[in-house]
N, C-alpha and C positions, 0 to 999 in steps of 0.2 A: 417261835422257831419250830420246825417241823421235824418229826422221825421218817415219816412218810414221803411222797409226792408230794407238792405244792398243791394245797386245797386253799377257794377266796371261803373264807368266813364273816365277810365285813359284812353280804350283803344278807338282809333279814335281818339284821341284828336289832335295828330301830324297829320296835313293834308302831304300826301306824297308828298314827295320835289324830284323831278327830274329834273337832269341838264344831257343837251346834251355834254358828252368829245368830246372835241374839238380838233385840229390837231393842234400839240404843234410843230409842226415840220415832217418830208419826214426821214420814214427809210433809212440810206445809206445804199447802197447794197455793196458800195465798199469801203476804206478805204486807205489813201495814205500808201503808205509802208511808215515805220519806217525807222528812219538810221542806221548804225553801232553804234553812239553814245548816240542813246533814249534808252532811262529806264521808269521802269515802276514806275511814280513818286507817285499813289497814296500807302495811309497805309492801309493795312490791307482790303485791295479789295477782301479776299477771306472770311473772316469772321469768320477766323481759333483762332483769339484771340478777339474772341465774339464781343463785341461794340467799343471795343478800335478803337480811330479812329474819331469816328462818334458821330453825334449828332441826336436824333430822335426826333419828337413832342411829345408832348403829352404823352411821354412812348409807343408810337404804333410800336418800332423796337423791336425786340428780334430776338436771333439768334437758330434757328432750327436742327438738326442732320438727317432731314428728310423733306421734299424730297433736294438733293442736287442737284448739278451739277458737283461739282470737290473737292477734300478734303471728311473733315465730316461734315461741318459746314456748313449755307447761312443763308441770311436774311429773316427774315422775317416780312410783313410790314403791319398792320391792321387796314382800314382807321373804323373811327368811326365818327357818326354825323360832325360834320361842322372840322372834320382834316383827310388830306389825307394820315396820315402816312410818314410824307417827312423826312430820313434818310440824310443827308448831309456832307460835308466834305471839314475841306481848306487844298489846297493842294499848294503847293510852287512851282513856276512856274518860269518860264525865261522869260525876253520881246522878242517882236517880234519873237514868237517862235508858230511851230506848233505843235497841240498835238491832239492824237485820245480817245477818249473815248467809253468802250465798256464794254459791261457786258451782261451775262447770266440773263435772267429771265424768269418767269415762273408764271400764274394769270394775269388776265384781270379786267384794261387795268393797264399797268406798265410804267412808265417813267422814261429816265435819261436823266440828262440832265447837263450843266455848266453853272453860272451866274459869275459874275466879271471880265470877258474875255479880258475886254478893247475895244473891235470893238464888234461882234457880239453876243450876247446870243445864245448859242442852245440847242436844245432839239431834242427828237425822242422818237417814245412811238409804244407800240404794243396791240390792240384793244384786240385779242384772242391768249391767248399762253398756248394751252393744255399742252402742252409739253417745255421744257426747249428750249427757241428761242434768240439768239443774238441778240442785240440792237450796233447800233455803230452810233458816229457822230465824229464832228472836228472840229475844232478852232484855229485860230491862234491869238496870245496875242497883246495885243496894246502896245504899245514902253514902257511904264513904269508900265505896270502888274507885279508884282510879286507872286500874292496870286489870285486862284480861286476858287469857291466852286463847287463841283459835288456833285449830289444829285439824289436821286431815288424815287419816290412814285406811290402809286395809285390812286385812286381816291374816292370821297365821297360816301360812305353808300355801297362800294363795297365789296365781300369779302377780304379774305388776298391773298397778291400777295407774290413771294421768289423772292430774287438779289441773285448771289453769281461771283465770278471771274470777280469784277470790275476792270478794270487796266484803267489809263491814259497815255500812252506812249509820252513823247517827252524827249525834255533837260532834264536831271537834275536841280531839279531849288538849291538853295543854303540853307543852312541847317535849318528848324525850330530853331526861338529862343524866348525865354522867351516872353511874353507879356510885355508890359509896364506899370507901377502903373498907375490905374484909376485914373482919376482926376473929380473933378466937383461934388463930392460926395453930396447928397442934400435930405430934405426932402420933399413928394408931397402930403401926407396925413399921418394927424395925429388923431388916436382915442382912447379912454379909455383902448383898447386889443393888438392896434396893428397900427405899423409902415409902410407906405410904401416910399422908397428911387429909386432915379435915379442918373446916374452919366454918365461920357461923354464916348461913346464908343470907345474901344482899339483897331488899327488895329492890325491883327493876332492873335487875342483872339479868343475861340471856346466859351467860357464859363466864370462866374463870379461868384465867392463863396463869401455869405456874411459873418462877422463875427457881432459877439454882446458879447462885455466884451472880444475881443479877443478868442471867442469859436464860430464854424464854426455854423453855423443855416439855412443856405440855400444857394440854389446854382439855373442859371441863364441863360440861352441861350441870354439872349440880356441885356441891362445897363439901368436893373428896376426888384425889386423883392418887395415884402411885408412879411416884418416878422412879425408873428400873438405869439397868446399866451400869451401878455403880460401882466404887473399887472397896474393897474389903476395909475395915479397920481404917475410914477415912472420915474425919470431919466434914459436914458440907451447910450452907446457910441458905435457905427457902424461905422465897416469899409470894403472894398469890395477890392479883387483883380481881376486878370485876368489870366487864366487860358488858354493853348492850348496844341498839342502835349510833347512839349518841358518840359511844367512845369509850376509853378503858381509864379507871379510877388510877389512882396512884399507887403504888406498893404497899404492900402493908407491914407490917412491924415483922422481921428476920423470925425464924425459929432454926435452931443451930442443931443436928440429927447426925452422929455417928455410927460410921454401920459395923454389923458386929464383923467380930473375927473368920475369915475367909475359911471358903469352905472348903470344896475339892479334898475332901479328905484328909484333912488337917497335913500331915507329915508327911502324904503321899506322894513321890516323885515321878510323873509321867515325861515323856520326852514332848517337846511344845508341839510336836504332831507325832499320833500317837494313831497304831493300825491296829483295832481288835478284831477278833474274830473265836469265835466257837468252833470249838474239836469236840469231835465224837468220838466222846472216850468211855461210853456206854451202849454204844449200837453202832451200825454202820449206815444203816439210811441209802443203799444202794449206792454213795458215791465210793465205798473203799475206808477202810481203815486207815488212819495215820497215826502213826507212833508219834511219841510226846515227844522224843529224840530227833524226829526226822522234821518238827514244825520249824521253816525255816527262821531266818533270824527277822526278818523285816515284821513279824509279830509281835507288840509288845505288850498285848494284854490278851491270853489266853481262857475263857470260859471253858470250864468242863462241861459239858454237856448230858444228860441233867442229874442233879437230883432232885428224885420224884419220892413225893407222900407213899406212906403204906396204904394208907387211906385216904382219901378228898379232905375230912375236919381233922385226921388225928395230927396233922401236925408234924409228926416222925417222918423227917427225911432220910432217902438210901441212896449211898453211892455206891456203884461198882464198878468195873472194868468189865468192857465188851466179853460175852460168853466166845471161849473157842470157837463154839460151833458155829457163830455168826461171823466172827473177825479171827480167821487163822493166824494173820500174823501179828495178833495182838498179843504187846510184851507184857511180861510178870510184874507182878505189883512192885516188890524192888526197885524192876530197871525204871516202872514208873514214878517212884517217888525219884530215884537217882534223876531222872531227864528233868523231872520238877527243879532240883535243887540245882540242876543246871541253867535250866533256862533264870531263875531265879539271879544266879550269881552274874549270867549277862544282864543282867538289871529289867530283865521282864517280870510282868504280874502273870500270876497263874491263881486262876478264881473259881468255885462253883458255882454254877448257875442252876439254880432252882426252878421249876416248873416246866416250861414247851407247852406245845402243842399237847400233850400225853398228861402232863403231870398237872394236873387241878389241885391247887392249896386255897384253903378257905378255914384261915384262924378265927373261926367264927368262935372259940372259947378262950378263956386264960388259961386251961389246960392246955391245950393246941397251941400255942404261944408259947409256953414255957416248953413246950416238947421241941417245939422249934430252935428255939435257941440251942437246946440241951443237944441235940442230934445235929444240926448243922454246926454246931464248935466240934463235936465230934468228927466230923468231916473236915474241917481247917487242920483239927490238930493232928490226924491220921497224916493226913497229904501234904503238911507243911505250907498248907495254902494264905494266900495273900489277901483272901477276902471276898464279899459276896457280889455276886450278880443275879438281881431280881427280871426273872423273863416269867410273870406269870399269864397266863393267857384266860381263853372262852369263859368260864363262870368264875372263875378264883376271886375277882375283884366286884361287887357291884354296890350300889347303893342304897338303902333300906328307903322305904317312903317317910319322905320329912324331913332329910338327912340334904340341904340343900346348899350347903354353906363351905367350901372345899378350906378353907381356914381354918374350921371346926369341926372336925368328923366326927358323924355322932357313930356309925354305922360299924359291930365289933370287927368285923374283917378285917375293916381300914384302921382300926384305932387299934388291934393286937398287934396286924404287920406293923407299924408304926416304931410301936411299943420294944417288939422283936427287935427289931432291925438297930433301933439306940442302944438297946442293952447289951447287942454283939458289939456295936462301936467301943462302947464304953469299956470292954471285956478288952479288946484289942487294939486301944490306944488310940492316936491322931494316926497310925500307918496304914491301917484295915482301909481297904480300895472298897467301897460302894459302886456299882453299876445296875444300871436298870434297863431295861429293853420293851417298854409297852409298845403296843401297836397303838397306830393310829388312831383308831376309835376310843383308846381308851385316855388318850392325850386330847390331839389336835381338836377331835369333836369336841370334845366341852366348849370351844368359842361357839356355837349351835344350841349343845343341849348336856346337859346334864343330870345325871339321875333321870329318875322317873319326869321330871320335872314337875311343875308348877299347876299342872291340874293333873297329874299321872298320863299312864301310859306309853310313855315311852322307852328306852332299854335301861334299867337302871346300871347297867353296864357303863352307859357312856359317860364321857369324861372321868371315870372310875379309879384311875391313878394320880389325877390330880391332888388331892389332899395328899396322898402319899411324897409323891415328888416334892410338894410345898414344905410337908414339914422335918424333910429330910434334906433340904436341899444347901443346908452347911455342911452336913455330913457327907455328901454326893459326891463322887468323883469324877461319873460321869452319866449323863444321857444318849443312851442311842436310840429314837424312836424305830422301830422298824416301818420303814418309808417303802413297804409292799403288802401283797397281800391285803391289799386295801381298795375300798372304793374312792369315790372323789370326796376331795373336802374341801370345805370351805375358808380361804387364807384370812390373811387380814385385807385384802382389796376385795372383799366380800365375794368374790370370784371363785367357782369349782374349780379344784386342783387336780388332776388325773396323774397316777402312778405311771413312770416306766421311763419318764425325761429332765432334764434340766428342772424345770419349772417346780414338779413339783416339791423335789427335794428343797430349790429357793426357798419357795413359801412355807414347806413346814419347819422345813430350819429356821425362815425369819420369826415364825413365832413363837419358837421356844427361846425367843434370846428377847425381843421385845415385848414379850407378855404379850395379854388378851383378855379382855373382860369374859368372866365364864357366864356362857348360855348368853351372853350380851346384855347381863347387869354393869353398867361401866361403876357401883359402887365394890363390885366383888371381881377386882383387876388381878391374874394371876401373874407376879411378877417374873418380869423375866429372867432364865438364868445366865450368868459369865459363857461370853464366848466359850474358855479354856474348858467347862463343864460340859459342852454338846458337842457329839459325832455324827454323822450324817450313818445309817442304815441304812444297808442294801442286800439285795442277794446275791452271792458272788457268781452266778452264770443261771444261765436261762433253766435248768432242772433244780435249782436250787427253792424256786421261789416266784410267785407273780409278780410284775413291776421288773422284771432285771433292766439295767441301764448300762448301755455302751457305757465303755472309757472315755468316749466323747463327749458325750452327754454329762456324764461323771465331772470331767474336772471344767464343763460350762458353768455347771453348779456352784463348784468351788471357788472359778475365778469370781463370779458371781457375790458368792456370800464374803469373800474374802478380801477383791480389791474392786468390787462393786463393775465390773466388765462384763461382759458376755451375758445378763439379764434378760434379755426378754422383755416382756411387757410388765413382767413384776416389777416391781419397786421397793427395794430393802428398806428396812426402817433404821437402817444402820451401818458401816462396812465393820464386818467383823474379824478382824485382824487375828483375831486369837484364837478360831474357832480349833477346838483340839484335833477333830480327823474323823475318820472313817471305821465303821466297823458292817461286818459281812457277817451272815451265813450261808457258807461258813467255811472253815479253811480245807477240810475234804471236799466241798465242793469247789472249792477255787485249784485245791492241786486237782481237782477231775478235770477241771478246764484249765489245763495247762498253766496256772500262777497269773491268769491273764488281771483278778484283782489288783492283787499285791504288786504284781510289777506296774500295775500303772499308778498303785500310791508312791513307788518308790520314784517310779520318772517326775512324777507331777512337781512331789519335796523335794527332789537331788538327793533321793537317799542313796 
């Protein structure tokens, strides 16, 4: 949130990550003849019956009608942030047998290659291939191989590269069969929304469908998925099989997971659509002063705006009331706790909100942690307030190198806020209102990139409030990303999302309610949270903020995410019925544009 003009700060924030590709292997020029006996043992190596076959990361394979090499069909493979696109395949082999592997490709740089060989791994990759160019290697099997994977990709933050006319020539191996029932079925995390299971992996399995109540709910390239969506303080029975060319094993033995006690604030009473917005009740920001008295009714969750650290690490939050000299008609502390206790007894939240644009918190100590707590109670208990709303922004958040794991934070900023933020709960009972307001890069990017990542270099900022949200997120009342001030992102249809319309609000609101594998590890899935826990961000008029969205546009979004209408080319992973509402900044900006916000939340609800 801003004191200022709307400044974008998304973009520069990713420091450019460059990794040198490396020689995965020596193009063969030559290839052993085949014998009268070899066949071409792989499926569907031309691409002629789409994906069948194959397994891709991340959704980065689809199959193209353009440009080909043989048929109408080839692959095509679209490396994104931290996944190279890698297409793969097991393919049923003979021991001691030799086999060539070859395929047409086309985009720079392009890889094929085979792992489970039994003696050697190979690979072979081609730096530039303007034009459709052969790739070929070979392998002979180790005495008890039956099963190898061939696989194709390219490589990071590359463009898309095409496969097409993969073949594996050698023996015949012997016929694909069923998978075997999983075993070891288990659970690894349990929360108020949502389950995550592991179980022991199947040899010859490509794939693992989970079920819940006997109804299929997700599906699994390795033996670990997270099912989300769920309802608080409910018994539920999960079972997983195992899936490959052949067909899918039988169910496996039930594991029975009940999720803990519902979050939302424990005791907290919100109205089922619920309108926030931030007042400036410490500066004016060019749009005008609004008295706490004068915030109409249609608000029911009010952020004061802000308090700011004395210093970036000390921790010590300050609140005060607008100086005269800035905000004339700003009322006396009094009338403002009095308008507080008013709007309180019509049953609205009145909150402070910690950080902005301006205010940089970085609990980088347990000093600064406890200063935190110690000075923001102070502030609840001066103002009679309902509770905290975390808006930290640009450095307050990032993540130390090695700190890779949003489950486990290792990193003191994240693991002090963390820390803070329970022992205010815990202080203030099941009623204390939690609210958060991260931008986008510091949510939605994590399905991209995370921390520094996984060779460094990149913004250890991103994805940076994920552990926080994760392990606060019983405690949560609400989420409002601010869905501006932002560049494009990347949804769950692997597609860039651009601020300012419908669309993008869909997708990033679809993935905080269906989870997302972070940085596109599908074993580190951030589950998703309860409709009733996420509001959509916006800024309430075009000086408020970059990205503003007509009322048009607004409630396309909402029928959207709500009774699944007015969509677009998105595709919800869900209709979410519950979703709690909307929050702006901010409400001086929205009376500067005539309440054009607010009253189009109030027409959209029937309020």
């Amino acid at each position: 949130m801003e004191r200022t003009g709307p400044t974008v700060r998304f973009s520069g924030l990713l420091a450019t990550c460059t990794a040198a590709v490396l020689a995965a292997g020596a193009l063969v020029a030559t290839a052993p003849a085949a014998s009268a006996a070899d066949v071409d043992v792989a499926r569907n190596g031309t691409f002629e019956a789409g994906l069948d076959g194959w397994s891709c990361t991340a959704g980065s394979g689809s199959v193209v009608s353009t440009p080909v090499h043989g048929g109408t069909k080839a692959l095509k493979g679209t490396p994104a942030g931290n996944d190279n696109a890698k297409c793969s395949q097991a393919v049923t082999v003979k021991p001691n047998s030799r086999y060539t592997l070859s395929a047409w490709v086309q985009g720079s740089p392009v890889y094929l290659g085979a792992t489970g060989t039994g003696t050697t791994d190979v690979s072979t990759w081609t730096q530039s291939a303007g034009a459709w160019k052969q790739l070929t290697t070979s392998f002979t099997t180790g005495p008890s191989t039956t099963s190898v994977s061939v696989y194709t990709h390219g490589w990071y933050g590359t463009p898309a590269h095409y496969v097409d006319d993969l073949t594996l020539v050698g023996p015949g191996g012997g016929p694909v069969v069923v998978p075997a029932v999983p075993s070891g079925l288990r659970t690894t995390a349990i929360t108020s929304s949502s389950v995550a299971l592991s179980w022991n992996a199947v040899s010859g399995a490509t794939g693992y469908d989970v079920y819940r109540g006997g109804t299929k709910v997700a599906s699994a390239t390795g033996p670990s998925a997270t099912v989300t969506g769920l309802t608080a303080s409910t018994a539920y029975s999960f079972q997983v099989t195992a899936t490959n060319a052949a067909g899918e094993s039988a169910k496996s033995a039930a594991v029975t997971a009940t999720t803990t006690a519902g979050g939302g604030g424990g005791g907290v009473q919100l109205p089922s659509r619920a309108l926030v917005g931030y007042l400036h009740s410490s500066f004016a920001n060019g749009s005008g002063y609004t008295r706490m008295a004068d915030v109409p009714a249609s608000w029911d969750v009010i952020n004061l705006a802000f308090g700011e650290p004395t210093s970036v690490t000390s921790g010590d939050i300050r609140f005060s009331l607008c100086p005269v000299a800035e905000c004339p008609n700003v009322e006396s502390e009094a009338e403002f706790k009095a308008a507080i206790k008013a709007k309180q007894a019509a049953g609205k939240k009145v909150l402070i909100s910690i950080g902005g644009q301006n205010g940089q918190v970085q609990l980088a100590s347990t000093a600064a942690r406890d200063a935190f707590v110690t000075s923001v109670s102070k502030i609840i208990d001066t103002y009679g307030l309902d509770g905290l709303d975390i808006d930290f922004e640009g450095h307050s958040l990032s993540l130390n190198t090695g700190d890779t794991d949003f489950r486990a934070p290792t990193s003191p900023v994240i693991v002090n806020l963390i820390s803070a933020v329970k022992t205010l709960k815990a202080k203030y009972g099941s009623g204390f209102v939690l609210t958060m307001a991260p931008e986008t890069f510091f949510v939605q990017l994590g399905y991209q990139f995370y921390g520094s990542g996984p060779w460094g270099g990149q913004d250890p900022r991103a994805g940076a409030y994920l552990p926080v949200i994760h392990a606060l997120r019983d405690d949560l009342t609400l989420l409002h990303v601010q869905d501006y001030n932002s560049g494009p992102i990347m949804g769950l249809d692997n597609q860039y999302h651009s601020m300012g319309g419908a669309d993008f609000h869909i997708a990033m609101t679809d993935m905080l309610l269906a989870g997302f594998p972070v940085a596109g590890n599908t074993s580190r899935v951030f589950p998703g949270l309860r409709p009733d826990q996420v509001a959509i961000g916006l800024p309430a008029s075009t000086q408020a903020g970059n990205g503003h969205t007509s009322p048009a546009e607004v409630n396309k979004a909402l029928n959207c995410l709500i009774k699944k209408t007015d969509c677009g080319s998105y595709q919800t992973h869900g209709t979410w019925t519950d979703l709690r509402g909307l929050m702006t900044w901010s409400i001086n900006w929205d009376r500067f544009n005539n309440w054009e916000f607010s009253r189009n939340f109030d027409s959209y609800f029937g309020s």
